[in-house]
N, C-alpha and C positions, 0 to 999 in steps of 0.2 A: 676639382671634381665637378664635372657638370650637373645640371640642376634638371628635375624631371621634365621642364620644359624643353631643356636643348636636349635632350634624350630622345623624346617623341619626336620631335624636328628635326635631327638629323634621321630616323627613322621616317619619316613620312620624304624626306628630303629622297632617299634613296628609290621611292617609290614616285619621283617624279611631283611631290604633290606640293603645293604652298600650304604651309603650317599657320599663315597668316588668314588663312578661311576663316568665315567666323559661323559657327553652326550650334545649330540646341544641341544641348547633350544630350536628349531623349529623340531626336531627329537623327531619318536615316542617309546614311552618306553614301551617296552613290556616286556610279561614276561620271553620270552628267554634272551632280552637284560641285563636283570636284574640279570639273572640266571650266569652268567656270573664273577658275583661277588662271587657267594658260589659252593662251592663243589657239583657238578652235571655228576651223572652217565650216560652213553650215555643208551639210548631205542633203542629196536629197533624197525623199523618201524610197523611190524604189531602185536607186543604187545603194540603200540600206537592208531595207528590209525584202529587195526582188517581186513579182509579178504580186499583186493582191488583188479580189474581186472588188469591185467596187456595189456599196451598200446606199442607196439610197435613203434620203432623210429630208424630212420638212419640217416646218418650227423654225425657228431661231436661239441658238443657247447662247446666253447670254454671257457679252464680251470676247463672244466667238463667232459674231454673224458676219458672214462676208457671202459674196457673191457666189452661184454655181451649186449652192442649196437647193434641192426639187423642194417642189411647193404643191400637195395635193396627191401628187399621185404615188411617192413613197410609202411604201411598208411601213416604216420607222416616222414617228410624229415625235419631235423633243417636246416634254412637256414645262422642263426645269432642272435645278439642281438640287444635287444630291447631297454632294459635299466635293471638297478638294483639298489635296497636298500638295507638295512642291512642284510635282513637275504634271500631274493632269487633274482632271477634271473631271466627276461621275453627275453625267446626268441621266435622268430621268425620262423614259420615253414609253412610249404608246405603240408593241408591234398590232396591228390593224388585223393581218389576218389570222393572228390568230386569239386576238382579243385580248392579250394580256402586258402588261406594263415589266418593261425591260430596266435594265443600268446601261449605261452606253458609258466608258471611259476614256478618253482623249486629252490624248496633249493641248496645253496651254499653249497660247498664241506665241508665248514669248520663247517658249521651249521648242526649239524645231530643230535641234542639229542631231544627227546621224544617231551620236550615242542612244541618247533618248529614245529615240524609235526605235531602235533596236531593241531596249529593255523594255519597252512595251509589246513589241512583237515576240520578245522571247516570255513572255508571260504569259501572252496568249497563246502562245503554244503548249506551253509545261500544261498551264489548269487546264485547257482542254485535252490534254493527251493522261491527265490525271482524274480519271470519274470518283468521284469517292464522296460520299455523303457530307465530309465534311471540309470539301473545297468547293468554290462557287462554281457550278455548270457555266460554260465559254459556248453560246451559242453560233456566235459567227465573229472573225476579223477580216477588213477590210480598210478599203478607202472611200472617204467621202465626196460628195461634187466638188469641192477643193482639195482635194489629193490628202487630206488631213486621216493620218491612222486612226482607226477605233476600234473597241473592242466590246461586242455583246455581250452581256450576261445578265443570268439570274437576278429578276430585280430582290435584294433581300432586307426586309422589316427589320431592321436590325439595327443596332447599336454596339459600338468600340466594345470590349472587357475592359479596357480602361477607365471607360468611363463609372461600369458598375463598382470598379476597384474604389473608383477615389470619391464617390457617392452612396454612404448607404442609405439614403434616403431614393438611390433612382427610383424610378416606377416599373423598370425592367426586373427586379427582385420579387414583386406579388407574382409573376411565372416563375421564376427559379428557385426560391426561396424568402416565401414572407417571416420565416422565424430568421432569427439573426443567428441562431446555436447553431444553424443546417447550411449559413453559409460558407463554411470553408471545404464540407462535403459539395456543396454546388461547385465551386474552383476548382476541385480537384477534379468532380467529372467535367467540366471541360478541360482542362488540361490534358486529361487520359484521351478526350476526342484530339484535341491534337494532337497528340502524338500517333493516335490512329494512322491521321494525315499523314504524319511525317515517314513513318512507316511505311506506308505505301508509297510513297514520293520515292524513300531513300531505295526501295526497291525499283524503282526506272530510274534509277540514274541519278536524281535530283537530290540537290541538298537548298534549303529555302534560306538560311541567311540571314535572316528578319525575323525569328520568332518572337514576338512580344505581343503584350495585352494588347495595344495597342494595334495589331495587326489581326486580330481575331474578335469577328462579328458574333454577337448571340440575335437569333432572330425572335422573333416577340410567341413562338412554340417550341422553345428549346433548342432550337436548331444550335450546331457551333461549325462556324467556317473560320481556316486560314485565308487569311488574303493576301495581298500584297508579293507576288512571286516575282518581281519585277526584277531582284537582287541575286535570284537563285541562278546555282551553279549547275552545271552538266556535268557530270564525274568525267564525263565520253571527251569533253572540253577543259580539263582543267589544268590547262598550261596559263604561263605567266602569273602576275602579281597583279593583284586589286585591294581597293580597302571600301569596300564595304559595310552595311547592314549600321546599327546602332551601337555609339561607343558602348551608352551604360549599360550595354546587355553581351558586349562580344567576346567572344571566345577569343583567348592568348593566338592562338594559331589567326587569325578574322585579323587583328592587329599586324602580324607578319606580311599577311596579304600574300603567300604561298600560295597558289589554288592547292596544286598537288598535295598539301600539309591539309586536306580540308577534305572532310570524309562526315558518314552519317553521323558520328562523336559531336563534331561542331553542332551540329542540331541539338544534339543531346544537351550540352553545354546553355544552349539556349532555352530548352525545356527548362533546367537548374534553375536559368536566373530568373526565369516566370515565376517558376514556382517559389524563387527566393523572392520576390514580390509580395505573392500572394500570403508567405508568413512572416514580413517585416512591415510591408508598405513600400515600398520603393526597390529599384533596381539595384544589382547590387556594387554596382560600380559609379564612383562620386569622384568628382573631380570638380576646381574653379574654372577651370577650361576644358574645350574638347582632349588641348593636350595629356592635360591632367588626369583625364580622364581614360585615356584612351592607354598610357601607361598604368592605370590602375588594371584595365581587362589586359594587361599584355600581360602582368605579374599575378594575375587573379590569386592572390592570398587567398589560404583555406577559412572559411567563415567560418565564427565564433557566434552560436544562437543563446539568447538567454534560460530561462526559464518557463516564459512564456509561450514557446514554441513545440511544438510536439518533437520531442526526441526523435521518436522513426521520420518523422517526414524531414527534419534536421536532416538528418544522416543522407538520406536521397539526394537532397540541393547540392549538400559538401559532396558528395561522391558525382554527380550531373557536374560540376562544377569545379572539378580538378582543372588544373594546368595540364600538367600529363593527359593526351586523350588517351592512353591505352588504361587510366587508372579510374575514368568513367566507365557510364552506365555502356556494353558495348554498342547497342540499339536503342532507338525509341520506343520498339514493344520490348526490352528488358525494362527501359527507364517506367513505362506505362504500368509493366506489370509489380515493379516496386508500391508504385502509387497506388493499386489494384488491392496489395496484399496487407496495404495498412487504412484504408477503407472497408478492408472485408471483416478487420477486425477493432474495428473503434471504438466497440461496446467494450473490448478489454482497453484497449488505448485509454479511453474515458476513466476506466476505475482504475488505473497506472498512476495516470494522474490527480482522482481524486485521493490515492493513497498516498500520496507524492506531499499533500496538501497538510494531511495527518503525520506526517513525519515531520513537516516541518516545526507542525505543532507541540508533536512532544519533542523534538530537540529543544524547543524554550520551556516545557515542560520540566523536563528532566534538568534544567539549567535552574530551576527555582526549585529550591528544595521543601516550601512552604506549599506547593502545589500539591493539591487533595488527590492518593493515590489510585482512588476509584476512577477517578478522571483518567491518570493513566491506563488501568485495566482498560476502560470503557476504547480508550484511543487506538490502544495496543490489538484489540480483538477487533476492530472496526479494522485498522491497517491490515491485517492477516488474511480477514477472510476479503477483502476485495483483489488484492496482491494473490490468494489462492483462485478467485475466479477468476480473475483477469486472466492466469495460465492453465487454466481449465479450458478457457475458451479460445485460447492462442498460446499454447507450448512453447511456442519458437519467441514469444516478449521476450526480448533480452534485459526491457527495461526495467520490467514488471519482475523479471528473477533477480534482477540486483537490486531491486527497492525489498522484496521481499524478504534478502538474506541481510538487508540493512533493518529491518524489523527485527528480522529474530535476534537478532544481536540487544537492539533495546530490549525486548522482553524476556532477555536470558538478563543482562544486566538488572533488569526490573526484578525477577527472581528472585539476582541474589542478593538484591540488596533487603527482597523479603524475608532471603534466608530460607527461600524453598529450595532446596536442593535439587530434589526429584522433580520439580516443576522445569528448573533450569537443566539439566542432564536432560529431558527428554524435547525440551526447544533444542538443545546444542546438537541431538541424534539427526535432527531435521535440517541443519546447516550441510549447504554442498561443500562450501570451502569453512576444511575446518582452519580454528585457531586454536596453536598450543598456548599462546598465555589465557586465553578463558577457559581451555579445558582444565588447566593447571586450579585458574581460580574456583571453578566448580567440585573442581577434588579437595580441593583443600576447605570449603564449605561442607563438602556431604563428610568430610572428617570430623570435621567440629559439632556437623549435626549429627552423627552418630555416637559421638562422645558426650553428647546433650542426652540422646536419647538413652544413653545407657545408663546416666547417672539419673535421670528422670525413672526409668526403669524400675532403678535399685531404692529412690526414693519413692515409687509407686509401691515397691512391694514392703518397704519399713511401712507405709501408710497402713498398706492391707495385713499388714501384722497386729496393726494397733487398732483396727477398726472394730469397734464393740461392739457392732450392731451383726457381725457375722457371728454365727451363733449363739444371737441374744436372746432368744426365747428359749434353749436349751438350760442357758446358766439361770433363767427364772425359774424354770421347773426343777433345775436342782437347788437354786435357793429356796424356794416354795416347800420344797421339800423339808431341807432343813428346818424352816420355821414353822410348817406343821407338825414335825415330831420334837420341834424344842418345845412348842405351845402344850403339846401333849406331854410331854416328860414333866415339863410344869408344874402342868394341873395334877400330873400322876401325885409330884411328891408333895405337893399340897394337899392333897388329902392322905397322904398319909401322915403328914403333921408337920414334912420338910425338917426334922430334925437329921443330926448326925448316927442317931440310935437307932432308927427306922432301917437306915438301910446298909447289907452287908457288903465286903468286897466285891465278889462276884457280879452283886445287881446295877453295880457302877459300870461293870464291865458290859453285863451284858447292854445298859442301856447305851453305851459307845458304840458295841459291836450293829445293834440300832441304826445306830446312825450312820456309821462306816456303812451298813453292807446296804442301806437305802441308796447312799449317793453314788455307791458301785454300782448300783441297778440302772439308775436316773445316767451315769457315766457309759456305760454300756450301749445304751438305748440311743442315746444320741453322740455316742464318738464320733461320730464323720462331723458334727456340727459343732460341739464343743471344740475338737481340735484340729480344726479348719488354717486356724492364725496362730500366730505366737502367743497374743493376750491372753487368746479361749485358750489355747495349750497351757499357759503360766496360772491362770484362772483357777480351771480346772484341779491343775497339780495342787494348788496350793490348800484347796477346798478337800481334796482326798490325801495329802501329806498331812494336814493338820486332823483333818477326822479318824485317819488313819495310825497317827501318832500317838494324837490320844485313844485311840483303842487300845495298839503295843502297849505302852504304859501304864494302861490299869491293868490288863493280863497281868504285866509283870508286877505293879506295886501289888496287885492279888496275889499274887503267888510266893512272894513275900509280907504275907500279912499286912501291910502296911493299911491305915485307919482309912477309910472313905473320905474323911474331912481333909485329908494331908493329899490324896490324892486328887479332888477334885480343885482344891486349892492349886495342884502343881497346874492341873489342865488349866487354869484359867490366864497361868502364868503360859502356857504353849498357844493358846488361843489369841492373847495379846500380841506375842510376838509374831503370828501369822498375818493379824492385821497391820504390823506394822509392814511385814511385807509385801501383802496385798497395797497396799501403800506407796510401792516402788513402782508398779506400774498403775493404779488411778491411785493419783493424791489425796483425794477427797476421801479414801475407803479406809485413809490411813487412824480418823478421827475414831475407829469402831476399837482402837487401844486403848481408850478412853475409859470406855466402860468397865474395860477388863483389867484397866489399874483399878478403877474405883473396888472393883468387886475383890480384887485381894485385899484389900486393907480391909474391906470388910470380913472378908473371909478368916483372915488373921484375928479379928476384933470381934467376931461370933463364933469359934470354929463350933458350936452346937450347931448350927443353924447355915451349915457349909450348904448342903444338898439344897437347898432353897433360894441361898446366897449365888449360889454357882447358873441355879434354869433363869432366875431373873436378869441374872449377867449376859449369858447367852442370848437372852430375848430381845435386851437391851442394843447388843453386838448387832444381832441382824437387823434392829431396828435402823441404827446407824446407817450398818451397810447401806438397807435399800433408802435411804434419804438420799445420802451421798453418791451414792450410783447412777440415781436419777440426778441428781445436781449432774455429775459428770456426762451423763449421755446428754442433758439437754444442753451441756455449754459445747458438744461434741457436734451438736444439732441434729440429736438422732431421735430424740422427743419432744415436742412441744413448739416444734416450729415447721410452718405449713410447706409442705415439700415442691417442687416445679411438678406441674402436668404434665 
């Protein structure tokens, strides 16, 4: 199996080239540079490049001065240099009439064969037949007093992207962006300007070949030029094979070295690896050699971005940055307007990713089960509403609707693990992609909670059966009652002596019928409140079944003669048993049988003295009651303990 070195070498082998070159991987490979490895006859300049005017110049550029330079009377004064690459040199000139300071470009002394000149003369063609704000105006090309080609332009204040790339401390940044949050929005708007460029280049024909930082000036007022056309292709021209442009940046098809395989895409692809720069730091192709390297852009694997990196703009680079060109961006204003449409919406991008931040939080959240559930709330409603404005303000987030429905899912989970039901059913209503095993698990909670709530229900309304305090003023006025005509029946038969002799069948009667058709009045008056509940319903009964009882029962022992002392004697044995019943629902009331045993054994043991025996018993009886009643309401907490505001 051959090894990726003899891969790319017999590859480059086929395109005529020695594999033994030895070049930066971030240098660009052209074909002089190449030419360099094979026996290569010098041209000369105008059986290269054909007729040119000749430009006048005076000065000396240094390591360039030779004879046949005008001195004086030149237009063009060289002042210095500007800077230089492989094959020329930018200096620095003085055009005189019209007062303003020019770039002059010219080949190196040592570079003089045909190739060379020709990709300079084809440079100066393209950028001057290219006006566009964002490539450098081509004033004039010619030849100079020594026949040497050059090329006029635009002198421009400016500095590599490169350089601000791999510097954020440059001084070119206080123009672009002094906050560091606003520099990847600066990046982007130059990128978007070059692809301006390239847009208008791919529309005359041109494909440039070289897009990298490295080849794109920012001028010290925002300006952004493409330079370097030196490598570009004519579409009108694109027979045979070359290999061009920079490995760590080239397009799979760039490594073929196909012209005809090389279309506005190619550019496109070079856009990608700019922009794959601009959100990793480095080009996206590595290699220990050019070889190495140059088989990595032939295979351009789909890139893998982390976390760190903005999804949408992710997605752009991979898609600029296919192998397949038909599966890139199809233009540089498609690629342009991708970059456009996730700049327009950053303010949502921003809270994607701030909500991005909070999920990851409560995923370790919810992974500790010690963790204070407020804090979830507080997380869960911070994640929701930034994830609902982020698609407020950008519909089409794809990112933002799947972190969203990755929300709802925790805060339906959160839910249930509250055991809201109805809180979780109406998150789950808002999920686009449903799920049956949490619809399942939601049903199967609002089951249990409705089975909670109906047995909570049934034990609310046992409660409100037993609650004393509902028609508690009624049962006072009908106790109040009772104990003001026992007080009175009392006193009546104390002063009549309280003997058994005093009073006849009938008067027994009538003083029951007293009392019965009192607590019937006091019963009447307040039915809706009395028997509101079960207690006040059981209450009630028991107070007009035993009043009521003992009335029946003295009619009848009246109407069989039967002695007052025997009769009143029996009442006190039906009074005892009421309180024992009373007793069955408040225990406490049960103690007022007390009295009413005591008072039979008296009763038995004085029957002279029954009538007197019996109102004291009775008096006694309610005494009880209302003690223990009040005991019972206030352990009920219905008297005597201070109620919430």
């Amino acid at each position: 199996m051959s090894t990726a070195r003899e891969d790319i070498e017999a590859h480059l082998a086929t395109l005529g080239i020695d594999a033994s070159i030895d070049l930066a991987l971030d240098a660009t490979i052209t074909p002089e540079t190449l030419a360099r490895s094979k026996e290569h006859g010098a041209s000369s300049v105008a059986a290269s490049v054909g007729p040119l005017p000749r430009i006048a110049l005076s000065g000396a550029a240094p390591h360039d001065a030779r004879d046949g330079i005008a001195v004086g009377s030149a237009d063009l004064e060289i002042l210095g240099v500007l800077g230089e690459g492989g094959m020329g040199r930018v200096h620095l000139a003085r055009q005189r009439s019209l007062g303003r300071d020019v770039a002059i470009k010219m080949l190196k002394d040592e570079v003089s064969d045909a190739t060379a000149m020709e990709m300079l003369r084809v440079e100066a063609t393209i950028m001057g037949r290219l006006e566009h704000p964002n490539v450098v105006p081509v004033h004039a090309v010619g030849l100079d007093g020594a026949g040497r080609l050059l090329l006029v332009m635009k002198r421009i204040d400016g500095a590599p992207w490169r350089d601000l790339m791999r510097d954020p401390e440059h001084p070119r940044w206080q123009a672009l962006a002094p906050r560091r949050e606003d520099r990847l929005d600066a990046h982007l708007s130059v990128l978007v300007q070059v692809a301006n460029a390239l847009e208008l280049a791919h529309q005359r024909g041109v494909i440039h070949r070289d897009v990298k930082p490295e080849n794109v000036l920012l001028g010290s007022h925002g300006e952004v030029y493409l330079a370097d056309w030196g490598v570009a292709l004519r579409t009108d021209d694109a027979t045979g094979q070359d290999l061009v442009g920079t490995p760590a940046y080239m397009a799979p098809e760039m490594v073929e070295g196909v012209r005809s395989r090389m279309d506005a895409r190619t550019d496109v692809f070079l856009l990608g690896a700019t922009l794959h720069e601009i959100l990793t730091g480095a080009p996206p192709h590595r290699g220990a050699t050019v070889q190495a390297t140059l088989l990595a852009a032939f295979h351009a694997e789909p890139r893998i971005y982390d976390a760190s990196v903005p999804s949408e703009l992710a997605a752009i680079a991979r898609r600029a940055m296919a192998s397949n060109p038909s599966d890139r961006h199809p233009s540089a204003l498609a690629f342009r307007r991708a970059i456009d449409e996730v700049r327009t919406h950053r303010g949502s991008i921003a809270m994607t990713r701030s909500a991005h931040g909070l999920l990851a939080d409560l995923d370790a959240t919810f992974a500790d089960p010690s963790a204070p559930r407020d804090e979830v709330d507080r997380k869960l409603t911070e994640c929701r509403f930034a994830l609902s404005s982020a698609l407020r303000e950008w519909p089409a987030n794809a990112e933002a609707a799947h972190a969203l429905e990755r929300c709802l899912r925790l805060s339906i989970r959160h839910e249930i693990a509250r055991e809201n039901a109805e809180a979780a059913r109406a998150i789950y209503r808002e999920l686009v992609t449903k799920d049956a095993a949490l619809d399942a698990e939601i049903t199967a909670l609002e089951a249990k909670v409705s089975a909670r709530a109906s047995e909570l229900a049934r034990l609310r309304s046992l409660d409100a059966d037993r609650d004393l305090s509902v028609g508690l003023g009624a049962r006072v006025v009908m106790l109040g009652t009772m104990v003001s005509i026992g007080i009175g029946m009392s006193l009546f038969v104390a002063a009549q002596g309280g003997g058994a002799g005093d009073f006849g069948p009938w008067d027994v009667v009538r003083f029951g019928g007293l009392v019965f058709g009192a607590l019937c009045l006091v019963a009447l008056v307040f039915a809706k409140r009395l028997l509101a509940n079960a207690i006040g319903r059981g209450i009630t009964a028991i107070l007009l079944l035993s009043t009521g009882g003992l009335f029946v029962h003295r009619v009848v022992a009246a109407a069989y003669g039967v002695p007052p002392a025997a009769t009143l004697t029996m009442d006190l044995v039906v009074l005892g048993v009421s309180a024992g019943a009373a007793g069955t629902m408040l225990p406490r009331t049960a103690w007022a049988a007390a009295p009413a045993a005591i008072g039979i054994l008296i009763a038995f043991a004085l029957p002279d003295r029954v009538p007197m025996v019996f109102s004291m018993t009775t008096l006694a009886m309610m005494a009880v009651l209302i003690v223990t009643g009040a005991l019972e309401l206030r352990a009920r907490g219905l008297i005597g303990a201070r109620r919430p505001q």
